[in-house]
C-alpha positions in Angstrom: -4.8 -2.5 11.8 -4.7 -6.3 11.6 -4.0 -8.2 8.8 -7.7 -8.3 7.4 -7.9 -5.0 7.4 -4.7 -3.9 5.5 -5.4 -6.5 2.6 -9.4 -5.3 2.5 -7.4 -1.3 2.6 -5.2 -2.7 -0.3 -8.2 -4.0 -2.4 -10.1 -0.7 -2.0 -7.5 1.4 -3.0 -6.5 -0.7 -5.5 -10.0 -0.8 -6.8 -10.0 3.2 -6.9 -7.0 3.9 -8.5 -5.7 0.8 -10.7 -2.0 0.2 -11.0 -1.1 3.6 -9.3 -2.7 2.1 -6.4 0.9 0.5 -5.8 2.7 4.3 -6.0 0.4 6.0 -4.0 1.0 3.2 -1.1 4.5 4.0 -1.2 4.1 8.0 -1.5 1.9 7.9 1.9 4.8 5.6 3.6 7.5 7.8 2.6 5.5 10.5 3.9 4.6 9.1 7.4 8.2 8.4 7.5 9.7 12.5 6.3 6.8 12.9 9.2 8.8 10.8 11.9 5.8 8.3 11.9 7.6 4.5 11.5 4.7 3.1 12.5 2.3 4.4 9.4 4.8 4.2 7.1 4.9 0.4 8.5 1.4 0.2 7.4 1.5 1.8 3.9 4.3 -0.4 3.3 2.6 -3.3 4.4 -0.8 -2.2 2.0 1.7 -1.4 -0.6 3.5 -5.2 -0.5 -0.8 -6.4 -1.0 -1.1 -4.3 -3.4 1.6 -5.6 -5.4 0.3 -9.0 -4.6 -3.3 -8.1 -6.3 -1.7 -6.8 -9.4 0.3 -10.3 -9.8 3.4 -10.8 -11.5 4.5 -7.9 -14.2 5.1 -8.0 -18.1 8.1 -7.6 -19.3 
């Protein structure tokens, strides 16, 4: 998945499921990585760090 992709993947999801967009990103890396998969966890990490990015800095 090139870099297009992931941040169009991050929008999507983000656009689906709001600010638990950002925790579900990290649930499927920590998954693919239980599963032995570094290179899909790679990934979700990747959409989760976009993710992160779309929702902009946090209120304290």
């Amino acid at each position: 998945m090139d870099h297009k992709d992931l941040v169009q993947y991050a929008r999507s999801l983000y656009d689906a499921h709001g600010d638990k967009a950002e925790a579900e990103a990290a649930r499927k890396a920590a998954a693919s990585r239980d599963a032995g998969d570094a290179q899909d966890a790679e990934k979700w990490d990747k959409i989760r760090r976009h993710i992160s990015e779309l929702r902009g800095p946090r209120a304290t």
